[in-house]
GUTI-684840 format. One record per atom (N, C-alpha, C): x, y, z; residue in three letters; residue number from 0; atom name. Coordinates in nm, 2 decimals, decimal comma, always signed. Each point is the difference from the previous one (the first is absolute). Layout:
N
       X       Y       Z   aa    i  at
       X       Y       Z  ala  NUM  CA
...
//
This chain:
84
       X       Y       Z   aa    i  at
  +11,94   +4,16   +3,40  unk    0   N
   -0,03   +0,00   +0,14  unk    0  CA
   -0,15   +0,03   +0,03  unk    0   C
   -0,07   +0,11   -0,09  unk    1   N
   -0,10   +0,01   +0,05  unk    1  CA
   -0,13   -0,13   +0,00  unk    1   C
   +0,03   -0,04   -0,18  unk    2   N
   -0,08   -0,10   +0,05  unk    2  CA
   +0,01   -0,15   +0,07  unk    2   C
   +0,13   +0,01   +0,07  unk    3   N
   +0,00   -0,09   +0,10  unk    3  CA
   -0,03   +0,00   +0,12  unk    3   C
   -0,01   +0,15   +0,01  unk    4   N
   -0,08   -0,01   +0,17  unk    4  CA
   -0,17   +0,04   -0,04  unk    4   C
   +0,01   +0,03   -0,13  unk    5   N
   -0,17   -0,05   -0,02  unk    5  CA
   -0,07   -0,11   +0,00  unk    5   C
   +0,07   -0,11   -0,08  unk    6   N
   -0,03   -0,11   +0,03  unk    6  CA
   -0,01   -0,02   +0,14  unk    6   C
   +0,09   -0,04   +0,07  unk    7   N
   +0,03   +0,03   +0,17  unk    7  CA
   -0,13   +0,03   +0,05  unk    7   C
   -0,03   +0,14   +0,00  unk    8   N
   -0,11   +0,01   -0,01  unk    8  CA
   -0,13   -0,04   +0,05  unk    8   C
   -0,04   -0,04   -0,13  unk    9   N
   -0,07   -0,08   -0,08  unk    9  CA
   -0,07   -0,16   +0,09  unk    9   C
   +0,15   -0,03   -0,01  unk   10   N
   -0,01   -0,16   +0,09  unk   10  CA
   +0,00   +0,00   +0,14  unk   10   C
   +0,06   +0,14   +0,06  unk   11   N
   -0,03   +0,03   +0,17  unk   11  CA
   -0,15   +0,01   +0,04  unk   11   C
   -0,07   +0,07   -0,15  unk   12   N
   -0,14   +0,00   +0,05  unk   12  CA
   -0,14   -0,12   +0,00  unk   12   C
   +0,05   -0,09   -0,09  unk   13   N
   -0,04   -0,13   -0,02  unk   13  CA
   -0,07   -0,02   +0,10  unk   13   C
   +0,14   -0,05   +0,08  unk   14   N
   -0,10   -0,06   +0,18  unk   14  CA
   -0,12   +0,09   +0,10  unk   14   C
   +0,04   +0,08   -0,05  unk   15   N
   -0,07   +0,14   +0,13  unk   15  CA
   -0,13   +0,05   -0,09  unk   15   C
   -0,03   -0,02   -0,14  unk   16   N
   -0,10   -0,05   -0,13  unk   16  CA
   -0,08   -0,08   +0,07  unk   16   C
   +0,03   -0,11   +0,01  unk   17   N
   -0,04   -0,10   +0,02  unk   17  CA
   -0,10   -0,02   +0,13  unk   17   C
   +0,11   +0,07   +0,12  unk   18   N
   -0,05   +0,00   +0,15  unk   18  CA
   -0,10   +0,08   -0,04  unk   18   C
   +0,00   +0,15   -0,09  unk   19   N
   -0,08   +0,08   +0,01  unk   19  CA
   -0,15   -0,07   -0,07  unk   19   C
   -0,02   -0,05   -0,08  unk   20   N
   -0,13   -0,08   -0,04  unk   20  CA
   -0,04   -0,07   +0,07  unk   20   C
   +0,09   -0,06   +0,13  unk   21   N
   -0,11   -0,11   +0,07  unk   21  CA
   +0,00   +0,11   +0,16  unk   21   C
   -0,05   +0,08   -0,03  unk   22   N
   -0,02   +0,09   +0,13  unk   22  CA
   -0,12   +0,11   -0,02  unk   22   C
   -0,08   +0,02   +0,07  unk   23   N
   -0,10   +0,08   -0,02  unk   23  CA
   +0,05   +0,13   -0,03  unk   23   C
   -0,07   +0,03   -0,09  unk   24   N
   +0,07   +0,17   -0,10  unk   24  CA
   -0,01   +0,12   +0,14  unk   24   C
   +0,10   +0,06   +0,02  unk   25   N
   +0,06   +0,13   +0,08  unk   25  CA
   -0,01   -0,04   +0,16  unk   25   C
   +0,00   -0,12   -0,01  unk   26   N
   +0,05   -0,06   +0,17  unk   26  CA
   +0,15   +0,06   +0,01  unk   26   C
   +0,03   -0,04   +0,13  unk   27   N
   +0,14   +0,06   +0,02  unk   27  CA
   +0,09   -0,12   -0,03  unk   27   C
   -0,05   -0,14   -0,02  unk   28   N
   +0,10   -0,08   -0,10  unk   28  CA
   -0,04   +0,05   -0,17  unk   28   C
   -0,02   +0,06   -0,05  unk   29   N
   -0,03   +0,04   -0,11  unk   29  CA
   +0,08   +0,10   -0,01  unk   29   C
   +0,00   +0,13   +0,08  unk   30   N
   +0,06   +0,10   +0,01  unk   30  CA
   +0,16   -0,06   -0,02  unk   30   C
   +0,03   -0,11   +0,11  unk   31   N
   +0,11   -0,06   +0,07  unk   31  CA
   +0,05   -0,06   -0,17  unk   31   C
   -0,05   -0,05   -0,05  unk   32   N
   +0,03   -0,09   -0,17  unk   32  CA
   +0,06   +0,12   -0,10  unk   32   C
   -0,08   +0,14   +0,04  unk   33   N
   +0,03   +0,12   -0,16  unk   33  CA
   +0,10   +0,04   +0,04  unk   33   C
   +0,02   +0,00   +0,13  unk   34   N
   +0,12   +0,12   +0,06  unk   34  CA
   +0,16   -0,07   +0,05  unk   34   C
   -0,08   -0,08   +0,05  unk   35   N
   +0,17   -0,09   +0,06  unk   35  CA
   +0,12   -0,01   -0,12  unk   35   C
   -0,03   -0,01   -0,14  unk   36   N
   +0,12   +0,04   -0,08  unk   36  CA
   +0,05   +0,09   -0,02  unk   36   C
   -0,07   +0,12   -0,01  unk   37   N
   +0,06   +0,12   -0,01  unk   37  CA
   +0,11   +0,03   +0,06  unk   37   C
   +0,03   +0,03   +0,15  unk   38   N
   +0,16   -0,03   +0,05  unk   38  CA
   +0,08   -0,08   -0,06  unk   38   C
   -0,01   -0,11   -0,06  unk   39   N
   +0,05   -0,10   -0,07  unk   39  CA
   +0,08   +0,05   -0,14  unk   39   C
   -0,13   +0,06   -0,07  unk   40   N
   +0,03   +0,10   -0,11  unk   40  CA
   +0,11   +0,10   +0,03  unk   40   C
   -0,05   +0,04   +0,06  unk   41   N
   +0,07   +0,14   +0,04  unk   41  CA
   +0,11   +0,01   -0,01  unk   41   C
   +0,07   -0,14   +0,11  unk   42   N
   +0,12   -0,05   +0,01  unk   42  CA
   +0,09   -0,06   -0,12  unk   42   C
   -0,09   -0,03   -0,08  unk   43   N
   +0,05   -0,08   -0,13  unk   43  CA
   +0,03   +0,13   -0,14  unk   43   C
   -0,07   +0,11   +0,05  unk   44   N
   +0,06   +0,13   -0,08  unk   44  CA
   +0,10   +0,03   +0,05  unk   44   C
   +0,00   +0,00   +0,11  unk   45   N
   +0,15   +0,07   +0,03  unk   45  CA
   +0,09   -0,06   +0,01  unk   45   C
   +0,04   -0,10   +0,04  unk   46   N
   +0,08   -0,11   -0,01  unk   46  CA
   +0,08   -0,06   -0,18  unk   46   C
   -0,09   +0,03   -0,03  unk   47   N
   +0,03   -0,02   -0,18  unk   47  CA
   -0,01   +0,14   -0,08  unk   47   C
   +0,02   +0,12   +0,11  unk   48   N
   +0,08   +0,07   -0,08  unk   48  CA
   -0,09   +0,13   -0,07  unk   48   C
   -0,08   -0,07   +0,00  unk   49   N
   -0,15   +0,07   -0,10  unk   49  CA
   -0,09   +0,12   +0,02  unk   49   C
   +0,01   +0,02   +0,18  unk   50   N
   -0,04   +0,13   +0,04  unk   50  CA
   -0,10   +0,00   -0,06  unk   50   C
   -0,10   +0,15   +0,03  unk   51   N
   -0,10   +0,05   +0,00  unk   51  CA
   -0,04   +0,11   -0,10  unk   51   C
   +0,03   -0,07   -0,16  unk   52   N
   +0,00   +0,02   -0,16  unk   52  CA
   -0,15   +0,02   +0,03  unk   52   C
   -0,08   +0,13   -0,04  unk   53   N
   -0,16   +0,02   -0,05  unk   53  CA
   +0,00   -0,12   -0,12  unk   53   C
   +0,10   -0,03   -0,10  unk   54   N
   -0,08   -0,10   -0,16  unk   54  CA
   +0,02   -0,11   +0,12  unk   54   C
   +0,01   -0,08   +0,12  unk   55   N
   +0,05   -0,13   +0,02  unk   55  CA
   -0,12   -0,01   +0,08  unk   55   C
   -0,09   +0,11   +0,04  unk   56   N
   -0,15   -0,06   +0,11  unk   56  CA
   -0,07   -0,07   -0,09  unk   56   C
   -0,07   +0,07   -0,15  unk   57   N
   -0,07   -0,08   -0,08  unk   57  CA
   +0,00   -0,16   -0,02  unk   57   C
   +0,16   -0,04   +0,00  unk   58   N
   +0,05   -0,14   -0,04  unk   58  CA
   -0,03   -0,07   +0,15  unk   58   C
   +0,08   +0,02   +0,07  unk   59   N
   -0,05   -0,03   +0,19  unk   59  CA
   -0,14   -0,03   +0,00  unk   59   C
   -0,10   +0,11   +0,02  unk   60   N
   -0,15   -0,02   +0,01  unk   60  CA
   -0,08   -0,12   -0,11  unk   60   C
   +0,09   -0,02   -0,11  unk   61   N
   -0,06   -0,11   -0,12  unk   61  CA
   +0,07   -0,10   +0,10  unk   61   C
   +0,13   -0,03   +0,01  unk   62   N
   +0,04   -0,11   +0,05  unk   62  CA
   -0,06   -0,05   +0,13  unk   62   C
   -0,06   +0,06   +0,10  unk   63   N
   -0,05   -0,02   +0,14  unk   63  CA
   -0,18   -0,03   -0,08  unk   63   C
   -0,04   +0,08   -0,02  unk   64   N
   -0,15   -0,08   -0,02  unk   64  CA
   +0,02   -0,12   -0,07  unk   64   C
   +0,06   +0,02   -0,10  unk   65   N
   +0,06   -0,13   -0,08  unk   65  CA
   -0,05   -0,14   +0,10  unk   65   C
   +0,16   +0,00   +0,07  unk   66   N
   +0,02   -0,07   +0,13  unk   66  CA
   -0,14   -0,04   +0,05  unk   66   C
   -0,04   +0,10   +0,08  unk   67   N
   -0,15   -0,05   +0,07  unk   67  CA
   -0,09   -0,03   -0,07  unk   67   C
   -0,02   -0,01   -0,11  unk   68   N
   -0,06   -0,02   -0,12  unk   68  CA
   -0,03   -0,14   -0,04  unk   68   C
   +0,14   -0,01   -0,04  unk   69   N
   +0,02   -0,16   +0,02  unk   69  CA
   +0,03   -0,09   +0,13  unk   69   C
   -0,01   +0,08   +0,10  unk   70   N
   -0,01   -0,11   +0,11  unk   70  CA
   -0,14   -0,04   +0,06  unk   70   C
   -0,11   +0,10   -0,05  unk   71   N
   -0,11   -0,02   +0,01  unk   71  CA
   -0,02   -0,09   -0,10  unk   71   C
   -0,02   +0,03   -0,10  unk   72   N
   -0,03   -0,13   -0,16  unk   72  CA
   +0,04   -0,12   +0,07  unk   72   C
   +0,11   -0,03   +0,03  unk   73   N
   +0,02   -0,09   +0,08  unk   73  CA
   -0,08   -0,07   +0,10  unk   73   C
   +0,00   +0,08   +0,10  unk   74   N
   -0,10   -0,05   +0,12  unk   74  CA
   -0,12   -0,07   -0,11  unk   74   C
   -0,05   +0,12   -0,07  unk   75   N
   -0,13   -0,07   -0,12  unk   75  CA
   +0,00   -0,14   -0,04  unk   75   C
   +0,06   +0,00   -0,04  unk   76   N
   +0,10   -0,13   -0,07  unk   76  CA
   +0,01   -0,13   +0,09  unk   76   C
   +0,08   +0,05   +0,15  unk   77   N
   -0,02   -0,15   +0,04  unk   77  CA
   -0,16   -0,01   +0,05  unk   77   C
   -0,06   +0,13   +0,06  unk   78   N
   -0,15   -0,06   +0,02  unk   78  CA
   -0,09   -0,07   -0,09  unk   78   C
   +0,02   +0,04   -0,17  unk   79   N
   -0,07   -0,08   -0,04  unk   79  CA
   +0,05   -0,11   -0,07  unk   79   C
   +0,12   -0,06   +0,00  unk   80   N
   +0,08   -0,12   +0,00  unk   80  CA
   -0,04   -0,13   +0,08  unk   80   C
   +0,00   +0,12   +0,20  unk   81   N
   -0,08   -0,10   +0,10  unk   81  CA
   -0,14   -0,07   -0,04  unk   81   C
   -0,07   +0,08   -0,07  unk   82   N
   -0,12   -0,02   +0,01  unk   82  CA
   -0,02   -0,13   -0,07  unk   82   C
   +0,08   +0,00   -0,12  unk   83   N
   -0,05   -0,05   -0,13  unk   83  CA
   +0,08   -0,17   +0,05  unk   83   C
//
């Protein structure tokens, strides 16, 4: 279970990654990109049972930068795709 709501995760943060790279760093659509999952998260711990385990933050915080991670790489990706 755990690593299926990590994955989850993971791919929740993709898009909001992605918004976050094409937005000027600590605007409030930026702020609006890092934060709007977290309730999301939150809900997807408790919902699956998983509660609020200290060993389960470390895996959480890998799986969310993860996410935004690769939704930025992305944004990268189609900008320099467009270009070429």
């Amino acid at each position: 279970m755990l690593f299926a709501v990590l994955f989850a995760v993971l791919v929740l943060n993709i898009p909001f990654g992605f918004w976050r790279a094409g937005v000027r760093k600590f605007s409030v659509a930026w702020f609006a990109a890092v934060h709007l999952p977290i309730p999301l998260i939150a809900a997807m711990r408790i919902l699956s049972g998983l509660g609020w385990q200290w060993c389960t933050f470390p895996c959480f915080l890998a799986a969310y930068f993860a996410g935004q991670f690769v939704g930025g790489w992305l944004r990268q990706l189609k900008i320099r795709r467009s270009r070429d």
